[in-house]
N, C-alpha and C positions, 0 to 999 in steps of 0.2 A: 567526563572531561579528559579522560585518558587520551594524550596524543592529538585531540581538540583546541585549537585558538577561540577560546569563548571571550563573549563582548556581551557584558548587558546594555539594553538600550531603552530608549522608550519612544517608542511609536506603536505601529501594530503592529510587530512585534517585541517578545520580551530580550529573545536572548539570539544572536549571533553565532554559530559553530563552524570552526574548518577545519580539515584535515584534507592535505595532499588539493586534489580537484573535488572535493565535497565539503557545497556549503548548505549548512541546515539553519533555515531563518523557523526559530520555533516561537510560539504563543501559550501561553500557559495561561489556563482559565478553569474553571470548577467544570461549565456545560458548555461546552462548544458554540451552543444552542442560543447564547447570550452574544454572540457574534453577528453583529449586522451584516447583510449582502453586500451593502457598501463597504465594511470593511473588510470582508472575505475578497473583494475585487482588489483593494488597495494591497493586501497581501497577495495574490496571484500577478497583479503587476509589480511588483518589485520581486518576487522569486526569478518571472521570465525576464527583468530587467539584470539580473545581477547571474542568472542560467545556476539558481537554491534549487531545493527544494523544501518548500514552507510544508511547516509538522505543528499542529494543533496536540499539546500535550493536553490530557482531560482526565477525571475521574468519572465521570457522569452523564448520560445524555438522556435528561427522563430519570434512568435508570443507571447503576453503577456500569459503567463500561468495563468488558475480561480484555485479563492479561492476553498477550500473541493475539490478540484480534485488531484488525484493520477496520478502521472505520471513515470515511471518505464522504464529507461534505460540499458540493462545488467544485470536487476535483482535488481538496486537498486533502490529505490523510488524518485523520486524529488516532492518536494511540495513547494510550496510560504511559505511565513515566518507568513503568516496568518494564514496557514491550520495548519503549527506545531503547534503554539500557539493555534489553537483551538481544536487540539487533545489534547495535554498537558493538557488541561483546562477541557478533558473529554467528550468534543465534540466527536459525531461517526463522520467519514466517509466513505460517502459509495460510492463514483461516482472515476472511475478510466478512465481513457484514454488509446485508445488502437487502434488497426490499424479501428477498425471498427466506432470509435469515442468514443463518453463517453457512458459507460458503467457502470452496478452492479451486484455484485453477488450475487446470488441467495442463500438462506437458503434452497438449495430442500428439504431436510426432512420435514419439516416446511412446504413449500409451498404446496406438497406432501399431507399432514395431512390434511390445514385447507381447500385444496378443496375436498377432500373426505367429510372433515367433514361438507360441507355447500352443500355437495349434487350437485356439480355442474362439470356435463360431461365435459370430454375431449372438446368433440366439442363445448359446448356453451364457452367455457373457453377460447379455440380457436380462436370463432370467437370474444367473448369480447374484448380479446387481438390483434386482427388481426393479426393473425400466424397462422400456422397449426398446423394441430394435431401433426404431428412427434415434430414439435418446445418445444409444450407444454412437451411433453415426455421427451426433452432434459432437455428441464429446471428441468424437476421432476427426472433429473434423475443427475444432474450438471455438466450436460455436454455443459451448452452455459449461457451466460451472458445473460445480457437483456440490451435492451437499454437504455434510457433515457426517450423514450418518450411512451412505452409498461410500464416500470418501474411506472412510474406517473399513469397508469393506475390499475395496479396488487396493487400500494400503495393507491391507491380511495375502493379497494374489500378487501383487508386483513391488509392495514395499515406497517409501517415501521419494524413486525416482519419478514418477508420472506428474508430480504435482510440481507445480510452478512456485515458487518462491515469492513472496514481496518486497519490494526494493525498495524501500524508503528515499532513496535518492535517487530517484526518476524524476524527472524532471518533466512533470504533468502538463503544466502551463505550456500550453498551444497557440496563444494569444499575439497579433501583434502590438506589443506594446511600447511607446516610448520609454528606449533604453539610458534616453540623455535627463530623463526626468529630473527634477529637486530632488525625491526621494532617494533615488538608486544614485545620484550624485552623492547624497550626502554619507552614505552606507559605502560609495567606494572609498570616498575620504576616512572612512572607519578603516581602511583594509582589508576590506573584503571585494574585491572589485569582481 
């Protein structure tokens, strides 16, 4: 709540956050997974109508949900009430979950640069990594994530500048959606406009 204007409310969502130009419409629920499509859309039209970004807090999906992992249903993110707070606090994170497991995004410009810059071939970079040559290409070019356990290695040779950060306050919702809505009317009357 530090420095935060919190609002409980009730609709779909629970709670209301702001700070400066960042508003976080959050949802707090045990499994994500207990959230209808229809009301994952009800929340994605009110994020893009009020320019939020809606945050599913969770313990559990199936299975207990980790700390600093991103996890993203529909486009919206769920994270444990740990990882908010430890972004909040300024905390990066960079580990997301994805159909291929946990995952990070790659800085390619970045990664790009500082293996040019340390003289070290595709292929030996390659085989450092244990990937192919086209993988490393991909990576340098942002077109694949990296794993977790490649990751740990690429962060042993160039250290935690190559990897991309997660932004909680991205504003994901792409959508055009009526901004004059009941809903996002009644939520600017909140003061959150």
């Amino acid at each position: 709540k530090k420095g935060y204007a919190v609002k409980n409310i009730n609709g779909c969502f629970d709670l209301v956050a702001r700070k400066e130009g960042n508003i976080l419409l959050i949802k707090v629920v045990e499994d994500p997974s207990s959230i209808s499509d229809a009301s994952l859309d009800e929340m994605k039209k009110l994020a893009y109508a009020l320019g939020a970004s809606p945050i599913i807090l969770a313990n559990k999906s199936g299975k207990r949900l980790m700390d600093n992992v991103v996890y993203t249903r529909q486009d919206v993110f769920t994270v444990t009430s740990r990882t908010l707070s430890n972004f909040l606090r300024g905390k990066q994170i960079y580990l997301k979950s994805n159909k291929s497991g946990i995952v990070v995004d790659i800085s390619f410009d970045k990664l790009k640069d500082l293996r040019g810059d340390s003289d070290i071939s595709i292929g030996k970079f390659s085989r450092v990594l244990g990937v192919s040559k086209g993988m490393v290409s991909k990576y340098e070019l942002g077109l694949s994530e990296i794993s977790v356990e490649r990751a740990k290695k690429l962060y042993d040779i160039f250290g935690e500048v190559v990897f991309e950060p997660i932004n909680l306050f991205v504003k994901r919702i792409n959508a055009d959606y009526n901004v004059n809505s009941e809903i996002s009317i009644r939520y600017n009357e909140l003061g959150f406009e």
